[in-house]
LUMZATOR-449205 format. One record per residue (C-alpha): residue number from 1; residue in one letter; x, y, z. Coordinates in Angstrom, 3 decimals, always signed. Layout:
# LUMZATOR-449205
 seq type       px       py       pz
 NUM    a        X        Y        Z
...
//
This chain:
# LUMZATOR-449205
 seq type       px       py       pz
   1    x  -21.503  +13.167   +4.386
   2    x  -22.694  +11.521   +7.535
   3    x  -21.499  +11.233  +11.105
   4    x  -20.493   +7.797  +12.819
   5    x  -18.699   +6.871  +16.188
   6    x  -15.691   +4.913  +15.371
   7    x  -17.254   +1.548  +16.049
   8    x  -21.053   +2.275  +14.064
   9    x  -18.525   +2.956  +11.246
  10    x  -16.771   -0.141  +11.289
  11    x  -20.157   -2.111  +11.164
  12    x  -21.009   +0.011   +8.402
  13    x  -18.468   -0.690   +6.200
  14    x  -18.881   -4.356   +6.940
  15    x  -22.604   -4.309   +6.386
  16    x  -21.921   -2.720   +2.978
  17    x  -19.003   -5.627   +2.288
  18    x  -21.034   -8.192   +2.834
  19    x  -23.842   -7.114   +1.084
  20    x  -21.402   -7.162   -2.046
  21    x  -19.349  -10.133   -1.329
  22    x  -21.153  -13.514   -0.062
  23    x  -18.016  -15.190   +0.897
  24    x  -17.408  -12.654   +4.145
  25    x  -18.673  -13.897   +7.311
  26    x  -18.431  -13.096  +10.935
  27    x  -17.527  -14.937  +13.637
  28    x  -15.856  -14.821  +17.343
  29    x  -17.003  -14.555  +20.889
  30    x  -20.576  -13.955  +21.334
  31    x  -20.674  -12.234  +18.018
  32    x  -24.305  -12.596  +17.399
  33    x  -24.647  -10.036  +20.190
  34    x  -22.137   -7.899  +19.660
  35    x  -23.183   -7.600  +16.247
  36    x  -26.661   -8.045  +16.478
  37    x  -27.803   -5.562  +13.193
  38    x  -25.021   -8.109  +10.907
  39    x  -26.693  -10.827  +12.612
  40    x  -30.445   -9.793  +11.669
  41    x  -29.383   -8.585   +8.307
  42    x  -27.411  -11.602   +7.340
  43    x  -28.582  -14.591   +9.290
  44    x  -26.731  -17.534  +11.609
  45    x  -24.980  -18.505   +8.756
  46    x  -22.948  -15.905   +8.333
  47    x  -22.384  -14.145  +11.526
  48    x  -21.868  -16.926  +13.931
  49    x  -20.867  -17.245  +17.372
  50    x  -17.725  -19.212  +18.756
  51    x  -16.297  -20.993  +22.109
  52    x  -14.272  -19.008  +23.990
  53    x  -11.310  -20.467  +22.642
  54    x   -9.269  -17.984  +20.456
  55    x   -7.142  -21.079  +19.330
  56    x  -10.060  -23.222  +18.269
  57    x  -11.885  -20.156  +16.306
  58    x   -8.730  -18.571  +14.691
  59    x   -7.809  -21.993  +13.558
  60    x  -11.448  -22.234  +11.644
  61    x  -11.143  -19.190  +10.428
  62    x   -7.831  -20.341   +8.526
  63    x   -9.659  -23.265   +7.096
  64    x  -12.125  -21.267   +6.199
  65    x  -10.197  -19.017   +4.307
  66    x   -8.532  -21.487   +2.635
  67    x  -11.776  -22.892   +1.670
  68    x  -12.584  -19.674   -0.611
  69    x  -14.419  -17.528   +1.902
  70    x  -13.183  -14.501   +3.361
  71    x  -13.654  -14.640   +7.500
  72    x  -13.489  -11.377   +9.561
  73    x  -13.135  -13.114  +13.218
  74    x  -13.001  -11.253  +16.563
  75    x  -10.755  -11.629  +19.412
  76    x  -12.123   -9.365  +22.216
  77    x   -8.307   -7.935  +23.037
  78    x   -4.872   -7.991  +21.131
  79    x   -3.211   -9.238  +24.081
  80    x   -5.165  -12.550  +23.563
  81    x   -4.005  -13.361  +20.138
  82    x   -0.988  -14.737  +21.920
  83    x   -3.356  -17.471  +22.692
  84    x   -3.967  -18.188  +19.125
  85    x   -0.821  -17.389  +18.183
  86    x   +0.262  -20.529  +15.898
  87    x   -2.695  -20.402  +14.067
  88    x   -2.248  -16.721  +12.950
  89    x   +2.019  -16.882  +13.226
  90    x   +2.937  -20.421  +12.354
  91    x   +0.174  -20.714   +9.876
  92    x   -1.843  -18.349   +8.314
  93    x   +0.826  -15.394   +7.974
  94    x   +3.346  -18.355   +6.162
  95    x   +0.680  -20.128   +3.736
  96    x   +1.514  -17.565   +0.581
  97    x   +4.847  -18.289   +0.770
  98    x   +4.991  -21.642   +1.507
  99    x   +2.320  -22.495   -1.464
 100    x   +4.297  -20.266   -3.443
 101    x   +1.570  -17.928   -3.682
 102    x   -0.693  -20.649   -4.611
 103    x   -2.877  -20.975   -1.338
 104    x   -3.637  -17.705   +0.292
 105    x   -5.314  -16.665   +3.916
 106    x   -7.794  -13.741   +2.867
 107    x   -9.179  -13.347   +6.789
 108    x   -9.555  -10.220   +9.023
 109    x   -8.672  -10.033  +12.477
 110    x  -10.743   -7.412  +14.700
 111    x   -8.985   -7.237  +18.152
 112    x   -9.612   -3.861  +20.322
 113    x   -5.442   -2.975  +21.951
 114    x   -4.397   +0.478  +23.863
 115    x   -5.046   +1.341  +27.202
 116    x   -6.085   +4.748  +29.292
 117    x   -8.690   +2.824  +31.581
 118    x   -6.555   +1.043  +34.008
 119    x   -7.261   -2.362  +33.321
 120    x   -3.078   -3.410  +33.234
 121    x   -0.548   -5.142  +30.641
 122    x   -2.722   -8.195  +30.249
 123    x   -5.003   -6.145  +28.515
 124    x   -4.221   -3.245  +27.429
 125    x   -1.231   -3.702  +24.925
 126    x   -1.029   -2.036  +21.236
 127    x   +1.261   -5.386  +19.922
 128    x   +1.319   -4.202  +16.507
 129    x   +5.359   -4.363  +16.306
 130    x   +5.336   -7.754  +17.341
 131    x   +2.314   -8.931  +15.014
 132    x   +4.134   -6.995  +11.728
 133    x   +7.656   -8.305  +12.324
 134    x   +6.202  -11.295  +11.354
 135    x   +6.499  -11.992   +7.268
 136    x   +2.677  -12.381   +5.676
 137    x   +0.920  -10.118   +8.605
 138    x   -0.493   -7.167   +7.952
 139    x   -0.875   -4.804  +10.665
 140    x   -3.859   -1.998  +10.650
 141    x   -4.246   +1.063  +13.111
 142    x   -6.891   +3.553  +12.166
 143    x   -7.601   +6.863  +14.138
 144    x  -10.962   +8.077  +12.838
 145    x  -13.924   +6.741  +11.861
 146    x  -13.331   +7.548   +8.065
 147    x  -10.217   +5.787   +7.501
 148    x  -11.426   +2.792   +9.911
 149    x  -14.131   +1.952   +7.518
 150    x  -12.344   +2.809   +4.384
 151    x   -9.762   +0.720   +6.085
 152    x  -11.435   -2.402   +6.981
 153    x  -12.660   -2.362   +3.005
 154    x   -8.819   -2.641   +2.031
 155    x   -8.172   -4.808   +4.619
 156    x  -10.970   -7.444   +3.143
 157    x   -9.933   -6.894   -0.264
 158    x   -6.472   -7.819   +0.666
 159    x   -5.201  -11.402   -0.102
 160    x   -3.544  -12.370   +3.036
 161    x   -4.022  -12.149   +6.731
 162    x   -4.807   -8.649   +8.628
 163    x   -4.848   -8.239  +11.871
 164    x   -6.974   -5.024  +12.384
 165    x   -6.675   -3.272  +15.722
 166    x   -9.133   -0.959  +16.863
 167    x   -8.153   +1.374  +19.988
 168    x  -10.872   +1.011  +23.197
 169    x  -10.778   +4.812  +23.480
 170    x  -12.286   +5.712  +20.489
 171    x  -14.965   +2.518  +20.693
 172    x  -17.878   +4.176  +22.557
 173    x  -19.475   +0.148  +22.667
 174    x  -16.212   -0.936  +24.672
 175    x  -16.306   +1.830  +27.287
 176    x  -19.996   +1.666  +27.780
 177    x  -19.118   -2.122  +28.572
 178    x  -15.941   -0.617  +30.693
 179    x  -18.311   +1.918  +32.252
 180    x  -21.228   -1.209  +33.633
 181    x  -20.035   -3.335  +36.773
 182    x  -19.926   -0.700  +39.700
 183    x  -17.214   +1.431  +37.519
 184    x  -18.693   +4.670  +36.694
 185    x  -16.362   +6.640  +38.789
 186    x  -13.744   +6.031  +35.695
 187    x  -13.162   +8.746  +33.091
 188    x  -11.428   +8.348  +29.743
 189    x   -8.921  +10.935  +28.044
 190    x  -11.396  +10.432  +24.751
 191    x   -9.777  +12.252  +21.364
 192    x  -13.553  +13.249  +20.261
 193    x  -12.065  +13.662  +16.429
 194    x  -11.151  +10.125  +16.843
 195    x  -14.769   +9.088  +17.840
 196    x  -16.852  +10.505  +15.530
 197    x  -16.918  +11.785  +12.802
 198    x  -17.779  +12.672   +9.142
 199    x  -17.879   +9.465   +6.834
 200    x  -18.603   +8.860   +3.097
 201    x  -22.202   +7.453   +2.130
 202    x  -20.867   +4.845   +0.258
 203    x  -17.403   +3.359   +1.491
 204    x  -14.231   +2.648   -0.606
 205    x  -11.673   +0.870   +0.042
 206    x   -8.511   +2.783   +1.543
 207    x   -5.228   +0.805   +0.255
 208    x   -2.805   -0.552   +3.038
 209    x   +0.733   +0.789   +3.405
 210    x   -0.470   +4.723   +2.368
 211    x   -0.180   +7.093   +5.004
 212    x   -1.768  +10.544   +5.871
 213    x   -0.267  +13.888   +6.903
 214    x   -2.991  +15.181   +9.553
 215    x   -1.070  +18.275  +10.132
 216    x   +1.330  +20.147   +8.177
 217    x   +4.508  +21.607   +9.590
 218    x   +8.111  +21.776   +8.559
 219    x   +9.836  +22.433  +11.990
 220    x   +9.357  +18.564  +13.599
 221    x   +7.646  +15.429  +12.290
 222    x   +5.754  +13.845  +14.244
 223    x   +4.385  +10.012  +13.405
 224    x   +1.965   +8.066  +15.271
 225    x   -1.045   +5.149  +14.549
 226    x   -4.027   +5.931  +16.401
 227    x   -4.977   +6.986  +19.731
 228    x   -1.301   +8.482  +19.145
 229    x   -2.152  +10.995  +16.339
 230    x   -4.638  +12.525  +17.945
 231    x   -2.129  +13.147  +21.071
 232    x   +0.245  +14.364  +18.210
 233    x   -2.036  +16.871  +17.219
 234    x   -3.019  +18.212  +20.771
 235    x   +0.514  +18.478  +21.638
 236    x   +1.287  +20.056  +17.663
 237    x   -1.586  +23.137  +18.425
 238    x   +0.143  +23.786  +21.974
 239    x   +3.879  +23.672  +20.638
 240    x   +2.666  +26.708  +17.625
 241    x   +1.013  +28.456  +20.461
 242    x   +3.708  +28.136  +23.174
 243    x   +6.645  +28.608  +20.787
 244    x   +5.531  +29.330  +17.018
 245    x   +7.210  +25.712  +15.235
 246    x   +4.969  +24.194  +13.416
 247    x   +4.956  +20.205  +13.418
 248    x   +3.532  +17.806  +11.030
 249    x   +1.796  +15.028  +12.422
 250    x   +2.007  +11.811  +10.074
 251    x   -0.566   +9.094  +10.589
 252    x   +0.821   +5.906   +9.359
 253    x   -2.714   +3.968   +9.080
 254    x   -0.837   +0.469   +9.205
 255    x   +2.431   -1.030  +10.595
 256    x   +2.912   -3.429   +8.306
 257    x   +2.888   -2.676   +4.770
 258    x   +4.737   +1.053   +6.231
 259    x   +4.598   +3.919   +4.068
 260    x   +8.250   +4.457   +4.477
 261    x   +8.536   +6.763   +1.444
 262    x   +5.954   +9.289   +3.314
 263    x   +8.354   +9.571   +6.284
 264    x  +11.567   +9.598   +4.360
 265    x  +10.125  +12.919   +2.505
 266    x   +8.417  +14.462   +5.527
 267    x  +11.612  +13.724   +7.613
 268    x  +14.006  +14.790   +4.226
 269    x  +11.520  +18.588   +4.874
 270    x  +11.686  +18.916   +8.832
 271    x  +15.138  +17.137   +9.668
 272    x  +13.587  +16.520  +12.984
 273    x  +11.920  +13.191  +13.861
 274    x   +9.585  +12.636  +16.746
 275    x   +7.508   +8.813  +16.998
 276    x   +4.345   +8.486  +19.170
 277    x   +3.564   +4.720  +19.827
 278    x   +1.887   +3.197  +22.512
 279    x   +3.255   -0.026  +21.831
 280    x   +6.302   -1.068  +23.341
 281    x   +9.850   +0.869  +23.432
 282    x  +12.969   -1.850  +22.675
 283    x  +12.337   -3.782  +19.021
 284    x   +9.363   -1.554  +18.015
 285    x   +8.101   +0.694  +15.756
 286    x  +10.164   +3.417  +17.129
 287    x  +12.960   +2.072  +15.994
 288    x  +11.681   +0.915  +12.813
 289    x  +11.174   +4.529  +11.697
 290    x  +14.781   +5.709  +12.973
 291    x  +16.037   +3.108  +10.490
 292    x  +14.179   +3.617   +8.024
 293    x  +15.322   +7.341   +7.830
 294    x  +18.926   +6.657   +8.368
 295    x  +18.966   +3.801   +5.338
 296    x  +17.569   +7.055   +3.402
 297    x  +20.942   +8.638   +3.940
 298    x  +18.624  +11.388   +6.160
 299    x  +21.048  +12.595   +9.048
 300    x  +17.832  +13.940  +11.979
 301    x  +17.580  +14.330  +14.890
 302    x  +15.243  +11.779  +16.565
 303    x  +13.094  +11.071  +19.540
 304    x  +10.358   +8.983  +20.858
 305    x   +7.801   +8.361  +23.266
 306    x   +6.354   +4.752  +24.009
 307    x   +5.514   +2.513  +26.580
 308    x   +8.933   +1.451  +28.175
 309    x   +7.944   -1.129  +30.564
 310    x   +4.846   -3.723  +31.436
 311    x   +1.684   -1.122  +31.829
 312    x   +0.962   -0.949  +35.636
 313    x   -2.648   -0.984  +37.089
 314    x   -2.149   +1.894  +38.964
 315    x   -4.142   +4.587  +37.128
 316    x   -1.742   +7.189  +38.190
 317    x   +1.166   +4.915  +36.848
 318    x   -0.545   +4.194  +33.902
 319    x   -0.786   +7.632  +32.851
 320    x   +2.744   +8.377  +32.963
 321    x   +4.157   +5.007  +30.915
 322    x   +1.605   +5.965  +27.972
 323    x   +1.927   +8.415  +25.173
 324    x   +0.402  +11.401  +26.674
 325    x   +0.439  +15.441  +25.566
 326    x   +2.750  +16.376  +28.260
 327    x   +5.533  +13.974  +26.891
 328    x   +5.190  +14.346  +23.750
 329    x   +5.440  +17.781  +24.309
 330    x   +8.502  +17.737  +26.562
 331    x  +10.519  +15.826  +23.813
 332    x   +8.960  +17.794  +20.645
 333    x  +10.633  +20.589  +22.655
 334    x  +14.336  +19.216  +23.318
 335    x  +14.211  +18.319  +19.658
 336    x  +13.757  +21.581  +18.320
 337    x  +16.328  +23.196  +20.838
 338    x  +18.694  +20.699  +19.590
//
C-alpha cells in the first residue's frame, strides 16, 4: 500500500488508464500544465490544451467520443458547466437513448465543486442534484483518495457520460493555487483522511452506484458524498462521546446511479435518517433520500443539513450556510431525542 493526496491519486489512476487504453485522452484549460507528468508521459496528442471556452471544448469532447475515443475533459469549476451546458444536457447525456443505445458518449468530466474558502456561489457550488436529475448523467463524489482513483477507473469504463466532481478541500494542487495571489492569511477546515491516504499499487475499477458504510452505528444514519462524510464522521466520534449513540455514516460515492438499496437497509436498522449535502436544500439530494426511504414502506424520522440559500462571500457567512460539525451535530441530536 502506498500513500497519495487526493489529487496525485487521481493522476495516478489516469496514468495507469491510459497506459492500458489508447483511446483516453486529456484535454481542457491549460491542461498541459496542469497535468504536466500525463503530458510528458503521453505526448501533445493525447493530453492537449483547449480555449477557454467550456462550450467549444465540451462540444469536442462529444464528437470525440462519438468518434470511438474515450475523452476525460476538465472544466476548472462545476459552477461553469452551466456554460457548456447543452453540450453535456441537451446532447451527450440523451445520445443512448435517442440512438437507441446504438451511439454512446463514453467521456469523463473532471470539474473541482464545494466551498470552505470564501470565494462565493459563482464558484463554489456542489451541483450534483441538478447534473443527476438529468436522464444519461452520471454523477461521481469521492471522499478519499482510494475510492477517487478506483472511482475515476469505473467512471472511464462506463459507457455514457460522467461528470466527476472532485471537492477543492481535499485537492492540495487547488489550494496551493488558492493560497498564491497575496492570500495566505486564508485557512481551510481540511478533513486530512480525505487528503491522503493509503491507495492500492495497482488500481481497479470501483463500480458506480455502490456505496460504503464508513462508520457503523445503529442509533442514526447518517449519508453524505464527500467533503460531507468526513464532517459525518467528526460529528459521529463527538455524538458516542457526548451521549453514547452510535451513528453510521454512509458514503454514497455517486449521485446518480444511487445505491438506494444501501440506505433502505441501513435506514430499515437505525429508523433514524440524517443527510449531509453541501449542495443545495429544495429539489436535492436531501430529498431524494427521504423518498427513497418512504417508497420502501420505512416510517423514520428524518433530517438534513445543506446549503439553503446562494453561498455568501462573507467567510463568516459562509461557514454557517455549509455542512459543518456543529450542525450536523445539533440535528443528529434532535433526531435521536425524537
Amino acid at each position: 500500500m502506498r500513500s497519495l493526496s487526493f489529487a496525485a491519486a487521481i493522476e495516478d489512476a489516469l496514468a495507469q488508464a491510459m497506459a492500458a487504453d489508447g483511446r483516453i485522452i486529456v484535454f481542457g484549460e491549460d491542461v498541459p500544465g496542469l497535468r504536466m507528468n500525463l503530458y510528458a508521459r503521453f505526448g501533445e496528442g493525447r493530453v492537449r490544451p483547449a480555449p477557454i471556452s467550456e462550450s467549444a471544448f465540451l462540444g469536442a469532447a462529444l464528437g470525440a467520443a462519438m468518434a470511438g475515443l474515450r475523452p476525460v475533459v476538465e472544466i476548472m469549476l462545476v459552477d461553469f458547466i452551466a456554460v457548456a451546458a447543452d453540450a453535456l444536457v441537451n446532447q451527450a447525456a440523451k445520445l443512448g437513448a435517442f440512438s437507441g443505445g446504438r451511439w454512446q458518449a463514453p467521456m469523463v468530466v473532471r470539474a473541482t465543486c464545494g466551498g470552505g474558502y470564501g470565494d462565493g456561489g459563482q464558484h463554489e457550488q456542489a451541483l450534483w442534484a441538478w447534473l443527476a436529475h438529468i436522464p444519461g448523467l452520471a454523477v461521481v463524489v469521492p471522499s478519499s483518495p482510494d475510492d477517487a482513483g478506483g472511482l475515476l477507473l469505473g467512471a472511464l469504463a462506463h459507457d455514457g457520460p460522467v461528470v466527476f466532481l472532485e471537492h477543492k478541500l481535499l485537492a492540495e494542487d487547488w489550494l496551493d493555487f488558492l493560497g498564491s495571489g497575496g492570500r495566505t492569511n486564508l485557512s481551510y477546515d481540511i478533513p486530512p483522511a480525505g487528503a491522503r491516504g493509503p491507495v492500492p499499487d495497482t488500481w481497479e475499477p470501483i463500480p458506480l452506484g455502490v456505496s460504503r458504510m464508513r462508520r457503523e452505528g445503529g442509533d442514526l444514519t447518517i449519508a453524505g458524498v464527500g467533503v460531507a462524510v468526513h464532517r459525518a464522521i467528526a460529528a459521529a466520534e463527538r455524538l458516542a462521546a457526548e451521549r453514547g449513540a452510535e451513528a453510521g455514516v454512509l458514503d454514497l460515492r455517486s449521485v446518480q446511479p444511487l445505491d438506494r438499496e444501501a440506505v433502505v437497509a441501513a435506514v430499515r436498522r437505525s429508523g433514524r435518517l440524517l443527510v449531509v449535502d453541501e449542495d443545495y436544500r429544495d429539489f436535492g439530494l436531501s430529498g431524494e433520500l427521504a423518498a427513497t426511504v418512504l417508497e420502501a414502506g420505512i416510517t423514520a424520522r428524518f433530517a438534513r443539513v445543506c446549503v439553503d440559500d446562494t453561498i455568501p462571500y462573507d467567510r463568516r457567512r459562509e461557514e454557517r450556510a455549509l455542512p459543518n460539525v456543529d450542525r450536523i451535530l445539533a440535528n443528529a441530536t434532535r433526531l435521536l431525542e425524537s
